[in-house]
C-alpha positions as CSV (number, residue, x, y, z in Angstrom):
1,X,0.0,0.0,0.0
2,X,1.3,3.5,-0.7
3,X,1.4,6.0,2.0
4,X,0.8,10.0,2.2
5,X,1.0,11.7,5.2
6,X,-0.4,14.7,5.7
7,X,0.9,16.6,9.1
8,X,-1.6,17.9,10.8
9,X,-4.2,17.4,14.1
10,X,-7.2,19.3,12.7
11,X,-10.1,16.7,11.3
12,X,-11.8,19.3,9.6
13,X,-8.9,21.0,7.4
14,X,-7.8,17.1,6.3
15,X,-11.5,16.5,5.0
16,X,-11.1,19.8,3.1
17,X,-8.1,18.8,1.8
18,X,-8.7,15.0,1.8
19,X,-9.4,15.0,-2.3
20,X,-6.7,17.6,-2.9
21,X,-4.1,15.9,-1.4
22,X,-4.9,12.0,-2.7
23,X,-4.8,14.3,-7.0
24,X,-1.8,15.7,-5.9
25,X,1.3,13.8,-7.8
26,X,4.0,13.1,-5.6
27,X,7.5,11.2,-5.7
28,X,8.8,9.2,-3.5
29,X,9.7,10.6,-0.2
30,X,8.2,14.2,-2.0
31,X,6.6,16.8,0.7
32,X,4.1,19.5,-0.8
33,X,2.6,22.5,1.6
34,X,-1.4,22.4,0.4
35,X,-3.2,25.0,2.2
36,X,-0.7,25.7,4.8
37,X,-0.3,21.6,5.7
38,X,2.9,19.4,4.5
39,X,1.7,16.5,2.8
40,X,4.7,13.5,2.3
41,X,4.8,10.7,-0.2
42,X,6.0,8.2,2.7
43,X,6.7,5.1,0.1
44,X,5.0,1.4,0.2
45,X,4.2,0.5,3.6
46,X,3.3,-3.3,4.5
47,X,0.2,-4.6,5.2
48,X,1.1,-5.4,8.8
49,X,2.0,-2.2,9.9
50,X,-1.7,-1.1,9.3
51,X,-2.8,-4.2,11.0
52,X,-0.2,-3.4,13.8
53,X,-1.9,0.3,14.0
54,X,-5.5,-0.5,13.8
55,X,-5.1,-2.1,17.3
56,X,-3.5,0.7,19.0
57,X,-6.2,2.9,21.2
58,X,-5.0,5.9,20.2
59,X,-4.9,5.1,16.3
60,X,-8.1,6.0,14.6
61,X,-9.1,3.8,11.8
62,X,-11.3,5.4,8.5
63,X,-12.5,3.5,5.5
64,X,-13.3,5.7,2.4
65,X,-16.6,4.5,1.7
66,X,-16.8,2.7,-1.6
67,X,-12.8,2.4,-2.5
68,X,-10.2,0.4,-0.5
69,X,-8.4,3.4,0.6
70,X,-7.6,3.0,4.9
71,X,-6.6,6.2,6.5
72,X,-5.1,6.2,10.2
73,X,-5.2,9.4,12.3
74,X,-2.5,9.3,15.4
75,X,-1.3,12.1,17.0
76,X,-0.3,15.0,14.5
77,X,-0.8,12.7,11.2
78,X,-2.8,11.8,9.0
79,X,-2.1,8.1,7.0
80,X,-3.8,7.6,3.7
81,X,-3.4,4.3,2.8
82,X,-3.6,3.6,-1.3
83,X,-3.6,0.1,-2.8
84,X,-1.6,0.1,-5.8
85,X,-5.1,-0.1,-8.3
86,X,-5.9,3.4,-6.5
87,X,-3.6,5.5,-8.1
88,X,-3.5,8.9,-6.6
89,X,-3.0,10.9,-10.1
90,X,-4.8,9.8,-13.3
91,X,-2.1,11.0,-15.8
């Protein structure tokens, strides 16, 4: 699964920027700023980290309704979680 992170604590501001940030192309290891929050291309991340996560109590765990994209809020991040069908940019 692919990973962007997106650095901030505020639920509301990642919603607004939730479909911004998943059309945004990024390289590997690439940070953006969009609207004043740094967004990271964080590379392929195994299956059994998010597994590992979910069963933290201080994780919380989001399905996107009607796509298999996992996101996993913790702290001062948010996790998107792609599988490698979902590609973030349609080029």
């Amino acid at each position: 699964m692919k990973c962007i992170a997106v650095y901030t604590n505020s639920f509301e501001l990642f919603s607004d920027i939730f479909e911004q940030v998943i059309n945004t192309p990024l390289a590997d290891n690439e940070e953006k700023v969009i609207e004043g929050v740094t967004v990271s291309e964080s590379g392929e991340v195994p299956q059994n980290y998010i597994d590992k996560m979910k069963t933290k109590t201080e994780v919380v765990v989001m399905k996107v309704k009607d796509s298999d994209i996992t996101i996993l809020q913790h702290r001062d991040v948010f996790e998107i979680f792609l599988p490698e069908k979902e590609k973030a940019v349609i080029s």
